[in-house]
C-alpha positions as CSV (number, residue, x, y, z in Angstrom):
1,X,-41.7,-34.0,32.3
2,X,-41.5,-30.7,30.2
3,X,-39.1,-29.2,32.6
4,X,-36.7,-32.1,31.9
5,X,-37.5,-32.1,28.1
6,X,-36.8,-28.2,28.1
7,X,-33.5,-28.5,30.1
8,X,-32.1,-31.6,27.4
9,X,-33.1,-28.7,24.6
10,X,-31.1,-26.6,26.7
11,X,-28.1,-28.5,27.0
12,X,-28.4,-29.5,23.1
13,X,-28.5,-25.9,22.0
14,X,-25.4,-25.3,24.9
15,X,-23.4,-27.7,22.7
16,X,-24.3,-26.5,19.7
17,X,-23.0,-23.7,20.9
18,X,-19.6,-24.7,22.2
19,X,-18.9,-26.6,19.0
20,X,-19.4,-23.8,16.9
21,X,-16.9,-22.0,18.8
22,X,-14.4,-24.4,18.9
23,X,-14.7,-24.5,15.1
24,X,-14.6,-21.0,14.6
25,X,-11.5,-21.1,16.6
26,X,-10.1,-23.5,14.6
27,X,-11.0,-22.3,11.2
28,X,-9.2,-18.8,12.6
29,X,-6.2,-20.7,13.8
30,X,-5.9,-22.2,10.4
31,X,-6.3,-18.6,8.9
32,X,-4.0,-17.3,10.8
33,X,-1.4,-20.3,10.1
34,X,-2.1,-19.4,6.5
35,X,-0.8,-16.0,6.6
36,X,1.9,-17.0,9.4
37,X,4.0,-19.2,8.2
38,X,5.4,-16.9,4.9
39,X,5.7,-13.9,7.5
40,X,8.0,-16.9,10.0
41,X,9.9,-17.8,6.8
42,X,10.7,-14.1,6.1
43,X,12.0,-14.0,8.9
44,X,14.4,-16.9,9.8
45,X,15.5,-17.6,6.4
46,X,18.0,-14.5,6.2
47,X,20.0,-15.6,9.3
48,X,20.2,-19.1,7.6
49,X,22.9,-20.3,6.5
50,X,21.5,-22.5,4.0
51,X,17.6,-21.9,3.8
52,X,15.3,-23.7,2.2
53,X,11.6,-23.5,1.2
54,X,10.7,-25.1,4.4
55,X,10.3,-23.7,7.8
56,X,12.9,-25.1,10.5
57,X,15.7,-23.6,13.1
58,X,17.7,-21.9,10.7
59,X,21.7,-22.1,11.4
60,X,22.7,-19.0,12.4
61,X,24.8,-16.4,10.0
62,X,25.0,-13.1,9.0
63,X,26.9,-14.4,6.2
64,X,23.5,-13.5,3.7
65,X,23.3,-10.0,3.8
66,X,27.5,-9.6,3.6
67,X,26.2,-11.0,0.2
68,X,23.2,-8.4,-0.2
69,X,25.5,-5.1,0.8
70,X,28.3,-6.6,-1.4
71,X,25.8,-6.7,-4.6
72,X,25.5,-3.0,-6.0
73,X,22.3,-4.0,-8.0
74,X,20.4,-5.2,-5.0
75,X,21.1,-1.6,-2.9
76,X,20.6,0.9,-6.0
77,X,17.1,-1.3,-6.5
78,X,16.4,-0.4,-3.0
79,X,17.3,3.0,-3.6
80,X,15.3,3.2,-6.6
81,X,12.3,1.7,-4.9
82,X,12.6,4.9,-2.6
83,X,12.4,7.7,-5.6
84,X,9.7,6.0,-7.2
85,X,7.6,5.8,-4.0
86,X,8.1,8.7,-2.3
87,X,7.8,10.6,-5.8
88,X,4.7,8.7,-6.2
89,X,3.5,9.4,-3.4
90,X,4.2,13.6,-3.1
91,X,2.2,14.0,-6.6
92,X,-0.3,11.4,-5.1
93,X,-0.7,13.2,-2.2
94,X,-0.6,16.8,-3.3
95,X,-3.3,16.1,-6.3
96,X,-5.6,14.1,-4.2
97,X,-5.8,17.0,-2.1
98,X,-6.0,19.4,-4.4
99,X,-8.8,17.4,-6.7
100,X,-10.8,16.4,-3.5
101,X,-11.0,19.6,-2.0
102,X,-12.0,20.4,-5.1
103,X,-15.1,17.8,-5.7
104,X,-15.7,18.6,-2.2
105,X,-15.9,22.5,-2.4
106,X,-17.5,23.3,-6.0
107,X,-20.7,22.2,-7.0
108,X,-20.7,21.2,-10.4
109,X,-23.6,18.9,-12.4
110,X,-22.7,15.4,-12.1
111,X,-20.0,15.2,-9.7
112,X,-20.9,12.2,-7.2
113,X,-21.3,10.0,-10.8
114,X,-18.0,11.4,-12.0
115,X,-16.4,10.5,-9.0
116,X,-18.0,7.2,-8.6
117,X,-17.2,6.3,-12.4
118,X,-13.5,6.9,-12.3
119,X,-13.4,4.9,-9.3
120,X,-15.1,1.8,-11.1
121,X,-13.5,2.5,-14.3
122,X,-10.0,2.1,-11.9
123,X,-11.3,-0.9,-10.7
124,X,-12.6,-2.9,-13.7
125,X,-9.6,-1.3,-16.3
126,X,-6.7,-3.1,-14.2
127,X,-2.8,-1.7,-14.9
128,X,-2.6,-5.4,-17.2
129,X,-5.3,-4.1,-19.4
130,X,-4.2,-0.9,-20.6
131,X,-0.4,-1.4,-20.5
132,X,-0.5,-1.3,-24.1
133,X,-1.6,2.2,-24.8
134,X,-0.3,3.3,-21.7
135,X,3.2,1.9,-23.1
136,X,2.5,3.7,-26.5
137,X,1.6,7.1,-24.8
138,X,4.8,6.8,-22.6
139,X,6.6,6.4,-25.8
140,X,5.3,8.9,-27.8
141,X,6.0,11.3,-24.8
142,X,9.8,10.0,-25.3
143,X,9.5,9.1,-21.1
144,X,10.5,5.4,-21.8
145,X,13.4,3.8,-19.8
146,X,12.4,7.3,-17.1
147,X,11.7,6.8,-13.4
148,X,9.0,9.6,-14.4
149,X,7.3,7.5,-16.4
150,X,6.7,4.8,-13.9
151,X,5.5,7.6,-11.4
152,X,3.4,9.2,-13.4
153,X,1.4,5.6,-14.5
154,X,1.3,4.6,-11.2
155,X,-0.4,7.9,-9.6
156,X,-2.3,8.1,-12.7
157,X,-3.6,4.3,-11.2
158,X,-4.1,5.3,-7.6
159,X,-5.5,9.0,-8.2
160,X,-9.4,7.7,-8.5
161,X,-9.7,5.7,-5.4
162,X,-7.0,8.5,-3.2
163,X,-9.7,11.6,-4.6
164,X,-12.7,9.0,-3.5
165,X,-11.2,8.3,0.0
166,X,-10.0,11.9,0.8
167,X,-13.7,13.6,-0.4
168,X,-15.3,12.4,2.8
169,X,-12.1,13.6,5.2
170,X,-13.4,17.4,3.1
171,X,-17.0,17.1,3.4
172,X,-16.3,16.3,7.5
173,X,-14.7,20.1,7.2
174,X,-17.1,22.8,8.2
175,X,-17.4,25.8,5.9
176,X,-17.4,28.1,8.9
177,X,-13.7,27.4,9.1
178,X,-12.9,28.5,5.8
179,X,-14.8,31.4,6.2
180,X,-13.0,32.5,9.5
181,X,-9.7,32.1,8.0
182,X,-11.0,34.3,4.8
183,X,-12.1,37.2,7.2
184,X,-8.5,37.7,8.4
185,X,-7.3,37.4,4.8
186,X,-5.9,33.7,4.5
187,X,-5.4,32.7,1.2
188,X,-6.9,29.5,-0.8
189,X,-3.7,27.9,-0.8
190,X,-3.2,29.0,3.3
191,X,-6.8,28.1,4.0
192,X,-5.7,24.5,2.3
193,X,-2.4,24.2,3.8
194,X,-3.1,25.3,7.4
195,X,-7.2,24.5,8.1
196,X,-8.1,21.9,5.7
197,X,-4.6,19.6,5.7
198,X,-4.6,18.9,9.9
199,X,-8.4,18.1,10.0
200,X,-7.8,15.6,6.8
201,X,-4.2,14.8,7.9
202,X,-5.3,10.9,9.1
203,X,-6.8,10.3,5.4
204,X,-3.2,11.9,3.9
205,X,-1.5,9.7,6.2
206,X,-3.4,6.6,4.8
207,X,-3.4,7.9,1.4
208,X,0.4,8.1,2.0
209,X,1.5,4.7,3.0
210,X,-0.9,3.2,0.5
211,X,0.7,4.6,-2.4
212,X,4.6,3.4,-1.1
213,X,2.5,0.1,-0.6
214,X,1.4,0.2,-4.2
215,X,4.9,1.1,-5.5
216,X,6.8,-1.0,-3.6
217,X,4.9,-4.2,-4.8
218,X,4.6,-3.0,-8.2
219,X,6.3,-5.1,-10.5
220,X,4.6,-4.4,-14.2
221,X,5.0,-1.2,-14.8
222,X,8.6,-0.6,-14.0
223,X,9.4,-4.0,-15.5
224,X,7.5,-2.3,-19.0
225,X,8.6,1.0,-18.9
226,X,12.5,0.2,-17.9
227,X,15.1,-0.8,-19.1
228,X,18.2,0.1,-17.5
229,X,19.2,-2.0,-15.0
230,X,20.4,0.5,-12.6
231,X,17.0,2.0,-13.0
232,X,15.3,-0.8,-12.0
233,X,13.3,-1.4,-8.3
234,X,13.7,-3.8,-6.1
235,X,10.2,-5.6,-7.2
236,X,12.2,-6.2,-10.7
237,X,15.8,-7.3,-9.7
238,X,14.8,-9.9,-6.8
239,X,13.6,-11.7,-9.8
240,X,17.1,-11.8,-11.4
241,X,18.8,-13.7,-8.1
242,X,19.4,-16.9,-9.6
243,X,22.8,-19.0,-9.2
244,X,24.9,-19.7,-11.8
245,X,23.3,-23.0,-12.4
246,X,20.3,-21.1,-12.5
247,X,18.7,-21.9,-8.9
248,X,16.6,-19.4,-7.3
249,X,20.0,-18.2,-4.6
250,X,17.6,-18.2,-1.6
251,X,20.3,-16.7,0.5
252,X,20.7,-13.9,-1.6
253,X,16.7,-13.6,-1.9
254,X,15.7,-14.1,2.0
255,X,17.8,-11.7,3.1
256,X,17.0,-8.7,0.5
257,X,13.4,-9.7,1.2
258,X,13.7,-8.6,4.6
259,X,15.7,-5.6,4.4
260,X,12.9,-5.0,1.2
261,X,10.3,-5.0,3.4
262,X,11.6,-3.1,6.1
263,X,11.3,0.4,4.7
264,X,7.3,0.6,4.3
265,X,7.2,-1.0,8.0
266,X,9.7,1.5,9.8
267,X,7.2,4.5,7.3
268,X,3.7,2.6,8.7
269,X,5.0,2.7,12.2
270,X,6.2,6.3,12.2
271,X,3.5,8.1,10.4
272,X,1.0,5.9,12.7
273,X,2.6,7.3,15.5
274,X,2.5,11.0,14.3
275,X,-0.9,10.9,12.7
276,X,-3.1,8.2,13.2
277,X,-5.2,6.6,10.7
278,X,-8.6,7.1,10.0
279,X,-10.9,6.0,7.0
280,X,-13.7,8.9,8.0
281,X,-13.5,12.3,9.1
282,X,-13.6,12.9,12.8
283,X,-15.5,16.6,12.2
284,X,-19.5,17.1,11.6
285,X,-21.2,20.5,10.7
């Protein structure tokens, strides 16, 4: 009698089982839906020739992005979303290194609070918040309606949390290195370009495409601190594609979306494939 008793327990907790799979697989199907279906309509509404905001076999052109190549303003917004990002990220790159070698290196009273405050300052003072003094200091630096002014807010943003990510790819470095290269008389900036930069090459990698990633979807601070048109990125002008009876023109939008979206993809792939990414360092001492 118990062996029966114990082998209907069985089977219960079996089912329970099986039907909290299946739902997990269905609650994952549905996530994945979620996030799906905006990627499927990225990508068959540009060869549309009349898309829509619904999803369905699109008729087949190329007639869209004639329209996108024959608008100047949509390729010098591409073109300007380049400088800004790759600007953006050089001076992100080169001062996160720099500042994280740095906190990493020297010891100095305080430094794992000071680190760990400017990182939660960064996250609780959001780029909305302090757009007002950050629009006044801008001016009073005469930088308004500059390209340098938007890449010097935005790495300004994105220096806290690129310093707190690359720290632990320095730490991972053993001192012994530096020490060998000192003994056949590298110097600081040789010991940083050619022993600490390869071991903490995945985290610059990361840091790298982050901070294109940042720019490239960044539409507050350009739209603030610009404006000239023909300074303007790509985030800014798709939201000035409207027909003349003032229609979102989702043929002229669709296609730029993809061809906007392209550039960080073809970067991911690329430096992925050269480097690698990591978020922790791969060396122990």
């Amino acid at each position: 009698m118990s062996e029966q008793i114990s082998s209907k327990e069985m089977g219960r907790q079996g089912a329970r089982r099986y039907l909290s799979r299946i739902g997990f697989v269905f609650f994952l199907v549905l996530v994945s839906l979620f996030f799906a279906i905006p990627m499927l309509w990225l990508v068959l509404a540009p060869f549309d020739a009349n898309p829509t905001m619904s999803i369905g076999m699109p008729d087949w052109t190329l007639s869209n992005f004639q329209r996108v190549f024959e608008n100047p303003q949509a390729m010098r917004a591409i073109l300007n979303s380049l400088i800004i990002g790759i600007g953006t990220m050089l001076l992100v790159v080169i001062l996160g290194s720099t500042a994280s070698y740095a906190l990493s290196r020297v010891r100095i009273p305080g430094r794992d609070a000071l680190l760990y405050s400017l990182l939660l300052l960064s996250s609780i003072v959001t780029g909305t918040a302090a757009m007002v003094p950050t629009f006044q200091l801008i001016n009073l630096l005469g930088l308004i309606n500059t390209q340098i002014a938007v890449i010097l807010v935005i790495t300004g943003g994105l220096l806290p949390t690129v310093i707190f990510i690359l720290k632990d790819f320095m730490d991972s470095l053993p001192k012994s290195y530096e020490e060998s290269a000192r003994l056949y008389g590298a110097k600081p900036y040789q010991i940083l370009m050619h022993v600490v930069a390869p071991v903490a090459r995945p985290g610059i990698a990361f840091v790298a495409i982050w901070a294109i990633v940042q720019v490239w979807a960044n539409f507050l601070v350009p739209f603030i601190l610009l404006r000239s048109p023909e300074l303007q990125p790509a985030a800014v002008v798709m939201h000035t594609f409207y027909t003349e009876s003032g229609q979102a023109d989702l043929r002229l939008i669709s296609a730029f979306s993809l061809l906007y979206s392209l550039p960080v993809i073809l970067i991911y792939f690329l430096v992925n494939r050269r480097f690698g990414f990591r978020f922790h360092g791969g060396i122990k001492s």
